[in-house]
N, C-alpha and C positions, 0 to 999 in steps of 0.2 A: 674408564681410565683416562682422565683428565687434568692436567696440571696446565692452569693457568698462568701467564707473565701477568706479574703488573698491569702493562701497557694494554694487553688483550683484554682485560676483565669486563670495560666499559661494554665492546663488541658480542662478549657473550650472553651477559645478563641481559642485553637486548632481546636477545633471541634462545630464551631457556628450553632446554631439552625436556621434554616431560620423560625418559628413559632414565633421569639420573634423579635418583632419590634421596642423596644426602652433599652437601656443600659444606665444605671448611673455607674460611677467610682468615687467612693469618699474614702476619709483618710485624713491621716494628713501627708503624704508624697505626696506634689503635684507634686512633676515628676515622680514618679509610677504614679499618676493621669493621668496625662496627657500622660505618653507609654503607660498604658492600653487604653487609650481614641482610640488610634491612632492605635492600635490595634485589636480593635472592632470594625474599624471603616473599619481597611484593611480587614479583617475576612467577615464580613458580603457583602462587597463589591465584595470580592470572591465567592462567591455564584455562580453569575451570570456570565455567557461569552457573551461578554466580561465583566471584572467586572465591576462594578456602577459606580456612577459618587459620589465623595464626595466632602460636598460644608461644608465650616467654617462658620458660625452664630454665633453673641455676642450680647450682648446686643446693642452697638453702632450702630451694623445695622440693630438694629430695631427701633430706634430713631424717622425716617421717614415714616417709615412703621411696625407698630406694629404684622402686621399679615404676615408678610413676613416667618417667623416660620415656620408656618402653614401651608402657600401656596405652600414652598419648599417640604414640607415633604407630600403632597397631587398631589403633579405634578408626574405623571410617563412620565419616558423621552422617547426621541423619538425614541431612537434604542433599545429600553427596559432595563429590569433590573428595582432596584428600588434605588431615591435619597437619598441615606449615608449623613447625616447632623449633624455634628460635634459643641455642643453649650456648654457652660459653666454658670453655673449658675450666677444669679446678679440680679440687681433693678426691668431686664424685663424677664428676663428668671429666674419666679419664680416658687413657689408653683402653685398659681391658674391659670397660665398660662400652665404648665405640666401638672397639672390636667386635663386642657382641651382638651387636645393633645391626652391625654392616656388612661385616664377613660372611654371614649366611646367604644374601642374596636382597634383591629389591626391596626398600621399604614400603608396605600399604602406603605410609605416608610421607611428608618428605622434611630431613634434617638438615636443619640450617647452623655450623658450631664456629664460633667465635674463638679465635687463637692468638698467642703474643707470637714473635719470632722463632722460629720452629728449622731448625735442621734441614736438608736433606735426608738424614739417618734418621730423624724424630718418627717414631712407630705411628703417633699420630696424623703427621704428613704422608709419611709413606701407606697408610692406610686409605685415605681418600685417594692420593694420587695413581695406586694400583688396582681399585674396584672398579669393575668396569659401570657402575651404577652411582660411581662417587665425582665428585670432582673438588679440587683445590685450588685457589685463587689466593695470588701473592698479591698482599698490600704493604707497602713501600710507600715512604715519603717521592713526594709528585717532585721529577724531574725539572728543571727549565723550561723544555716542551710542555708535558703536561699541565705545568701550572700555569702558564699564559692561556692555555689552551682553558685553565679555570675560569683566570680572571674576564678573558674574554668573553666568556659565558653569562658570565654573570651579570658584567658589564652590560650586553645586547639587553641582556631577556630585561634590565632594569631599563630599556630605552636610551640609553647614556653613551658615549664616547669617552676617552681616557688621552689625555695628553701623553706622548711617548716618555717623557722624563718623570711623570707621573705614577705611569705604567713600569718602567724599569724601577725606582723607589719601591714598589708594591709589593714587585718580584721579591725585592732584596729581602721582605719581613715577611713575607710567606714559606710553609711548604714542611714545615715538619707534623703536620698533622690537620689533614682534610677537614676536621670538622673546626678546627679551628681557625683554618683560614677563610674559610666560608662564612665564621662570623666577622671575623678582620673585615672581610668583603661585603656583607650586609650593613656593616655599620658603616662603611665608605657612602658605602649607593645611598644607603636612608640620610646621609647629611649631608648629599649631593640632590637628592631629588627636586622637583621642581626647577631645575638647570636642565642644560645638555651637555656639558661636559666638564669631567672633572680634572682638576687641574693638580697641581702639585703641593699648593699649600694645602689644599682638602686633605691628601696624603699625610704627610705632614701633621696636619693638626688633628687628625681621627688616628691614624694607625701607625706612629709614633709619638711616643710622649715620654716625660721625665721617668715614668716608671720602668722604661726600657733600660736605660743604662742602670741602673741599679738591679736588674735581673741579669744583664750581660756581666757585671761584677761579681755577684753569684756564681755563673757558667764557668768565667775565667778561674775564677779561684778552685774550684772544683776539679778542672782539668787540671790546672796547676798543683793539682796535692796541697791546696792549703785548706782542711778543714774548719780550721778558729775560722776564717775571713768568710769562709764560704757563710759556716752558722751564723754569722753575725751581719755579714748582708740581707741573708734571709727574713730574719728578726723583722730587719728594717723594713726591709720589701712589704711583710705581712701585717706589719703596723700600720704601713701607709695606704694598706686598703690593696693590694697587688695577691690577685688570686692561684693558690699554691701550686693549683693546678698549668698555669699559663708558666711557671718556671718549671714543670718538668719537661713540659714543649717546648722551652727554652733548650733545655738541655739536648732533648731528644734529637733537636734539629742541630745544633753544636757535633753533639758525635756524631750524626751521619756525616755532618760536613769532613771530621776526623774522617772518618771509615773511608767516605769517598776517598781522599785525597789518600789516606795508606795504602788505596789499594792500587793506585797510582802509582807510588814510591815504592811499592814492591815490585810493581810489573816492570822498574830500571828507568822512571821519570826521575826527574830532581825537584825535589819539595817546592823550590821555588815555581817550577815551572806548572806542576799539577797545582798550588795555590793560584796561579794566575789562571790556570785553564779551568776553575772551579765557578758555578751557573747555578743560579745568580753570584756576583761575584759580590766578594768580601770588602768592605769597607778598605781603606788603606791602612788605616789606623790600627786594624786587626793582622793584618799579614805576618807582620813579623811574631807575636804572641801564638798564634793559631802554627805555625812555624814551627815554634819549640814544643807545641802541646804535641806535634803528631811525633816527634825524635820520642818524644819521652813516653806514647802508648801502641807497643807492638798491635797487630793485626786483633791476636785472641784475645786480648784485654780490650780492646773495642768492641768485640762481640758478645763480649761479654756484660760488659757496661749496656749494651745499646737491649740486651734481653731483661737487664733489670729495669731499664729503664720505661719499656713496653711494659713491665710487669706491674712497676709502681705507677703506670699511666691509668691502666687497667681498674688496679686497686682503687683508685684516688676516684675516677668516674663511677663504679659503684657505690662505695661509699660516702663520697662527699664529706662526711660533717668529719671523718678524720684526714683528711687530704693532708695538711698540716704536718701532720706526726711523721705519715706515708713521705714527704718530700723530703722531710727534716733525716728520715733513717736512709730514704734512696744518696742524700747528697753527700751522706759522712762514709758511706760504702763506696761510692765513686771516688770520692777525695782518696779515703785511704789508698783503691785499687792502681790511683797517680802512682800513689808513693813507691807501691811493690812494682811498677810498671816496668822501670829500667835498673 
């Protein structure tokens, strides 16, 4: 019986229990989702010498074979250890399928299940989180701490140093989604290398570019309920070479920034004041827009937004070749959800 924060998860997967035989990694940042996943998945695998054997399960292949699941995670292999099985929730890898899996008692092997944002009350959260052989781990887009605490990382291990006005710019474009800002961050470091420190035009000319403000036009019109504007930024964006996938990151990291700041103004701050107290902080130029976006989306319609929006992240990384279609129906569903907002 394990429910992980956020913040804890790095501390655990250090130090994996060989007692707990199935892991959920869920939030609304699906590429923390899925490096925790892959994480838990090395972790546990290490246990044993030689480590385990880890096999990938989705729904697709269980299609043909429903019990295939099962069968993996019940087979101990031949030169021992026990089989690490890496599955992501969906149509087959549900509730009453998990339930069955883990309710009985320890698995021979051990399960690793990949989730969007998930409730409290979600059967599937409260199922890892009440087994005393389960555990759950919350991934959430990385804090101000946390993500310094990235870029720093990444920063050392490349040998490099970072100019502070550099470093705060970095911040500003990072954070809705760990695997993406990881590569924000390798493309920094690889056209900084052969230096020792990176400065601010490097910033600047790696990890902002033209292509941003015509994704932040997208964002805004979105939030704003304006569909036509939204499709039609879009258009352009993906014309100009601007990957469909990098605008629902866009997004993603827009409504946490919402959410954050609502939950602020509900707890009896003044918008203005939670905008200002918001880390990394907001360009000026946005405050006032970002302003009117939070008056006009109550609390549950961000929660709402921010699960579809995990959903179509999700969607769009397995599939790829329709990412496209996947951003084009998440963006005209959030536009609309503006309109009914208030």
């Amino acid at each position: 019986m394990v429910a992980i924060k956020s913040h804890e998860a790095a501390r655990f997967l250090k130090a994996p229990d060989r007692s707990i035989s199935a892991v959920l990694a869920y939030g609304t940042d699906a590429g923390l989702v899925s490096e925790r996943a892959r994480s838990a998945a090395k972790a546990w695998a290490g246990l044993d010498d030689p480590p385990s054997e880890i096999t990938r399960l989705d729904d697709a292949d269980l299609e043909t074979d429903p019990d295939r699941l099962a069968v993996e995670l019940m087979t101990v292999p031949m030169f021992g250890g026990r089989k690490i099985v890496l599955s992501s929730t969906g149509r087959r890898v549900n509730a009453a399928l998990l339930k069955e899996l883990i309710e009985p008692g320890p698995l021979p092997g051990v399960l690793i299940v990949e989730a969007g944002n998930l409730k409290p009350t979600d059967k599937i959260r409260s199922l890892f989180e009440k087994a005393k052989h389960a555990a759950a781990i919350a991934c959430f887009p990385d804090e101000g701490r946390d993500l310094a605490a990235l870029v720093d990382e990444e920063v050392r291990a490349a040998k490099l140093t970072i100019a502070p006005e550099a470093r705060e710019v970095l911040l500003a474009q990072l954070g809705a989604d760990r695997v993406l800002s990881r590569g924000e961050i390798a493309k920094l470091v690889l056209y900084c290398s052969g230096r020792k420190r990176i400065e601010l035009d490097d910033v600047e000319a790696v990890v902002s570019d033209a292509s941003e403000l015509g994704v932040d036009r997208i964002v805004d019109a979105v939030a704003g309920g304006e569909p036509g504007i939204a499709i039609k930024e879009l258009s352009r964006a993906l014309n100009s070479g601007e990957s469909p996938q990098t605008v629902i990151i866009a997004l993603q990291r827009h409504f946490m920034r919402l959410h954050r700041i609502q939950a602020d103004v509900t707890s009896g701050r003044a918008i203005a004041d939670a905008v200002k107290a918001l880390r990394p902080p907001l360009h000026y130029k946005q405050k006032n827009s970002v302003a009117a976006q939070v008056r006009k989306w109550p609390m549950a319609h961000l929660d709402r937004a921010l699960a579809e929006i995990s959903k179509a992240a999700r969607s769009a990384r397995q599939t790829g070749c329709r990412d496209d279609l996947i951003t084009e129906s998440l963006i005209l569903g959030l536009a609309q959800l503006a309109r009914i907002a208030r």
